[in-house]
C-alpha positions in Angstrom: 32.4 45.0 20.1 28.8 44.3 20.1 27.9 48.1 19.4 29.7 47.8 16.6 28.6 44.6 15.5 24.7 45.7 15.5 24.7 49.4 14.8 23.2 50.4 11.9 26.1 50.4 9.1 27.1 46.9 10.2 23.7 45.4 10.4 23.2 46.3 6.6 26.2 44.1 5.8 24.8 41.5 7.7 21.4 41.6 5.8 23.1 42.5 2.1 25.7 39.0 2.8 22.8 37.0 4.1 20.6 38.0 0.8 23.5 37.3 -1.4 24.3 33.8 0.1 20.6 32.9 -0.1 20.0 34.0 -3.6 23.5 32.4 -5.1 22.5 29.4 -3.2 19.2 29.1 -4.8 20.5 29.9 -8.3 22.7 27.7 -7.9 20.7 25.2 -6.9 18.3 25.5 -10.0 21.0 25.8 -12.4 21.9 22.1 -11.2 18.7 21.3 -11.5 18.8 22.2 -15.1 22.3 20.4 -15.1 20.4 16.9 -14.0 17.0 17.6 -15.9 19.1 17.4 -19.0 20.3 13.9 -18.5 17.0 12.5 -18.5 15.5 10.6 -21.1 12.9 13.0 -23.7 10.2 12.0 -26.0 11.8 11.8 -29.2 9.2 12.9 -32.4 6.4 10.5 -32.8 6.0 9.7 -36.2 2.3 8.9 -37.8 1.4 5.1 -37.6 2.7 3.2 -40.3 2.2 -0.6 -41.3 3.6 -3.4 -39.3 5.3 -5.1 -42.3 7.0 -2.0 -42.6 9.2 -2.4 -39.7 9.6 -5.6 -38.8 9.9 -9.2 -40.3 10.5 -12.7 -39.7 14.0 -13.7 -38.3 15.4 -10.0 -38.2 16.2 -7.9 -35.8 14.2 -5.2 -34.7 16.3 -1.7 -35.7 16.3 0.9 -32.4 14.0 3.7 -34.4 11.1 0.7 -34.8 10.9 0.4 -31.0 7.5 2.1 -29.4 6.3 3.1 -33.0 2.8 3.1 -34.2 2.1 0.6 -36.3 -1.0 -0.8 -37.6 -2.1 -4.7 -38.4 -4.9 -6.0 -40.4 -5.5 -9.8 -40.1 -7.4 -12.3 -38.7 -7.2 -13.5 -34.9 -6.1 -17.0 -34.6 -7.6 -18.2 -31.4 -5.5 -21.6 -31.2 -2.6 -19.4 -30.5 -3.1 -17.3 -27.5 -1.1 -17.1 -24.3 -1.6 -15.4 -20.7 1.6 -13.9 -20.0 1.7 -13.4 -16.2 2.8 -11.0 -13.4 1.8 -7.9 -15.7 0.8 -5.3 -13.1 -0.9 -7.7 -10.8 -3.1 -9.7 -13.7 -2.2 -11.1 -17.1 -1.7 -9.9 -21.0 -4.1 -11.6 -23.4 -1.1 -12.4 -26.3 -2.9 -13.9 -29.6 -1.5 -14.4 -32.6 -2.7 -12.0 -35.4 -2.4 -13.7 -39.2 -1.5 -11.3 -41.5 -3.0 -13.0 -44.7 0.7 -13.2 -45.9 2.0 -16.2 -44.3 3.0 -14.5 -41.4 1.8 -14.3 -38.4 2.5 -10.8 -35.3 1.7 -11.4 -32.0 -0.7 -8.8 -30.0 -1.5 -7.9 -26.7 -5.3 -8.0 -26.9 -5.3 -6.1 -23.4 -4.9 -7.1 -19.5 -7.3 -8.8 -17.6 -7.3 -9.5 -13.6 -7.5 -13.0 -13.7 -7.6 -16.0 -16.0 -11.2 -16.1 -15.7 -12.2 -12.8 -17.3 -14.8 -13.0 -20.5 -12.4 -11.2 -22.2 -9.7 -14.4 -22.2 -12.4 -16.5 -24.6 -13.5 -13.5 -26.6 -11.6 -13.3 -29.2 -12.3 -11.5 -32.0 -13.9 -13.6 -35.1 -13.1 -12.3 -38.9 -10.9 -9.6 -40.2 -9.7 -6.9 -37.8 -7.6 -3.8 -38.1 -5.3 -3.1 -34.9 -3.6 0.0 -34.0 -1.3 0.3 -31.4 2.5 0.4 -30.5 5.7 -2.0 -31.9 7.8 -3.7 -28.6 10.8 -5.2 -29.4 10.9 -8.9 -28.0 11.5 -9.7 -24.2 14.5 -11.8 -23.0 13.9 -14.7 -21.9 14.7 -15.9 -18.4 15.6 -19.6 -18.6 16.6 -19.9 -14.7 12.9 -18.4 -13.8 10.9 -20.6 -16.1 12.6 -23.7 -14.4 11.9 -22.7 -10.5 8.5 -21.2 -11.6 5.6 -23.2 -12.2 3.2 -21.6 -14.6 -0.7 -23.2 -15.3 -1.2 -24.4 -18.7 -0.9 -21.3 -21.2 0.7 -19.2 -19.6 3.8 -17.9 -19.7 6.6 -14.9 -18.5 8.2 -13.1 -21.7 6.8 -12.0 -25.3 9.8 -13.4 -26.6 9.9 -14.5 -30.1 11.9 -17.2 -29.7 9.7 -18.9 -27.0 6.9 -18.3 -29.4 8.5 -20.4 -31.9 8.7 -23.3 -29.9 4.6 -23.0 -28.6 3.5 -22.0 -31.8 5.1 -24.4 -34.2 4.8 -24.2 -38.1 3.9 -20.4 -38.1 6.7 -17.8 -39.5 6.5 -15.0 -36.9 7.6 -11.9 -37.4 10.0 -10.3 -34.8 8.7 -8.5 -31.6 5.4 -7.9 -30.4 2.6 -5.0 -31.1 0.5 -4.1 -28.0 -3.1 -2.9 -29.0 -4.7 0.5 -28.3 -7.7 0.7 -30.7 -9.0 -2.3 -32.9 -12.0 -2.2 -35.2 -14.5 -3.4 -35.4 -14.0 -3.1 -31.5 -14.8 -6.1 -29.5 -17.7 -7.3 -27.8 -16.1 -8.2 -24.7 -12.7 -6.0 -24.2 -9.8 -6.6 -22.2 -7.9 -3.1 -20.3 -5.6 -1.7 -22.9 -2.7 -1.6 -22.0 -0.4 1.7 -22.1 2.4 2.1 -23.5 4.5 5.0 -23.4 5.9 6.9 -26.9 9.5 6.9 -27.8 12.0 8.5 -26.2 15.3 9.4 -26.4 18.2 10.2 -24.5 19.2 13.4 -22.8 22.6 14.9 -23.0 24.2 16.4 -20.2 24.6 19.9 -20.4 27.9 20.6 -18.6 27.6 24.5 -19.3 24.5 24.5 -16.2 26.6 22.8 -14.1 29.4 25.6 -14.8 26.5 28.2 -14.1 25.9 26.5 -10.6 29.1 26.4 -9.5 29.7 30.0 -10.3 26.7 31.2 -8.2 28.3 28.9 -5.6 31.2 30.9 -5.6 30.1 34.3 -6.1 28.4 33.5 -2.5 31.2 32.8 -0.7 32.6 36.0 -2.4 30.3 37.4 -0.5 30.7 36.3 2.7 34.4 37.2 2.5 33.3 40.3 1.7 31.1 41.0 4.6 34.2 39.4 6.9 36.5 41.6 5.2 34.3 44.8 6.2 33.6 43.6 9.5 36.8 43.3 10.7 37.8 46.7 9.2 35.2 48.1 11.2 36.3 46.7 14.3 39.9 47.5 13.8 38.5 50.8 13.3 36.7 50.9 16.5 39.9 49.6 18.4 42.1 52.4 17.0 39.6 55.0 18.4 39.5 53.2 21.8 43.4 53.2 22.4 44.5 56.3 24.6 47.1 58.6 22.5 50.6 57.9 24.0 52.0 61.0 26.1 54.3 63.9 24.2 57.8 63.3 25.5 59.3 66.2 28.0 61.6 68.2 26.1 64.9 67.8 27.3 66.7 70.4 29.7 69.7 72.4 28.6 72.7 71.8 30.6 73.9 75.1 32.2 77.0 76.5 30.6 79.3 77.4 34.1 80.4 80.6 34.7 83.1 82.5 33.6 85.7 83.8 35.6 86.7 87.4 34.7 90.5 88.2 34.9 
């Protein structure tokens, strides 16, 4: 059996069912990958900055397309309201209010700083400024965590808009946050800006790779049945040659007629 097994027309089998189930495996295997890849979240068009007014306002809701927008602000910094908001990547965002000259009032993340201590915390900005950067929708506020945590004076965990209310009293806020990339005139003493991703949207499944996978699956285990099938014919083969013919049967002997007796 092992002659047969590794002689030269069996051997090929072997190597033409191993390429088979390697290449179906990996095409199969990248068409799934495909399949997953698709799920996954894409950046969505990223429309040209527009103004902040534009897209949100006091007491309404932020609408989905406004979320991670550019948007810019022009206004004056109003350095009584400014918070630290903590636990931001191992430091703190500089939040300050940003009047709009309207009777409204957006609040900005200036940038992250290390520690309560930086220059950058004090500096804010005097006169009129123009901000650029990207629209957040406002943070939920967790009640249970501000209760067991402790925070030092001016600091706080959420850019929510209805904390901000309560610290900032007598100032009509408009909805959500915008967190700065470029301002001008740019500041003496800048914070780290803080980076913020575009918009994105979500994938959508395409079931037709997963289809794709599971056909190169198949078509490999085609193939191994098909180099089993062969095999075994070929050993069957072999066997029939090895079995000895069976022996011709004798003829059989004619009985002699007796003799006949002549009169």
């Amino acid at each position: 059996m092992l002659r047969i097994l590794f002689s030269a027309r069996v051997v090929v089998l072997h190597l033409l069912a191993i390429g088979a189930l390697v290449v179906c495996g990996l095409l199969g295997r990248w068409q799934l990958g495909v399949f997953e890849e698709s799920g996954g979240p894409r950046a969505s068009v990223d429309p040209a900055p527009v103004a902040v007014a534009t897209l949100t306002a006091p007491g309404e809701h932020m609408t989905a397309d406004a979320v991670s927008r550019r948007v810019t602000a022009e206004g004056t910094y109003d350095a009584s309201k400014q918070l630290l908001v903590a636990e931001r990547d191992g430091g703190l965002w500089l939040l300050t209010a940003l009047d709009l000259g309207d009777g409204t009032f957006v609040p900005v993340v200036r940038g992250w700083v290390a520690t309560a201590q930086d220059p950058a915390v004090a500096a804010v900005p005097e006169g009129r400024v123009t901000v650029s950067g990207r629209l957040q929708p406002s943070e939920a506020t967790d009640s249970v965590q501000r209760r067991t945590r402790q925070l030092p004076q001016g600091q706080v965990l959420t850019v929510s808009s209805a904390e901000l209310i309560n610290l900032w009293r007598d100032t009509k806020l408009r909805n959500g946050f915008v967190v700065a990339a470029e301002q001008s005139p740019a500041p003496a003493v800048a914070a780290k800006p803080v980076n913020v991703p575009p918009p994105t949207q979500s994938g959508v499944l395409t079931w037709r790779n997963l289809a794709y996978a599971a056909q190169w699956w198949i078509f490999g285990l085609f193939a191994v049945f098909m180099w089993w099938h062969f095999v075994r014919d070929a050993l069957r083969g072999r066997a029939r040659e090895d079995t000895p013919a069976p022996a011709p049967d004798a003829a059989p002997e004619t009985p002699a007629l007796p003799a006949r007796t002549v009169p």
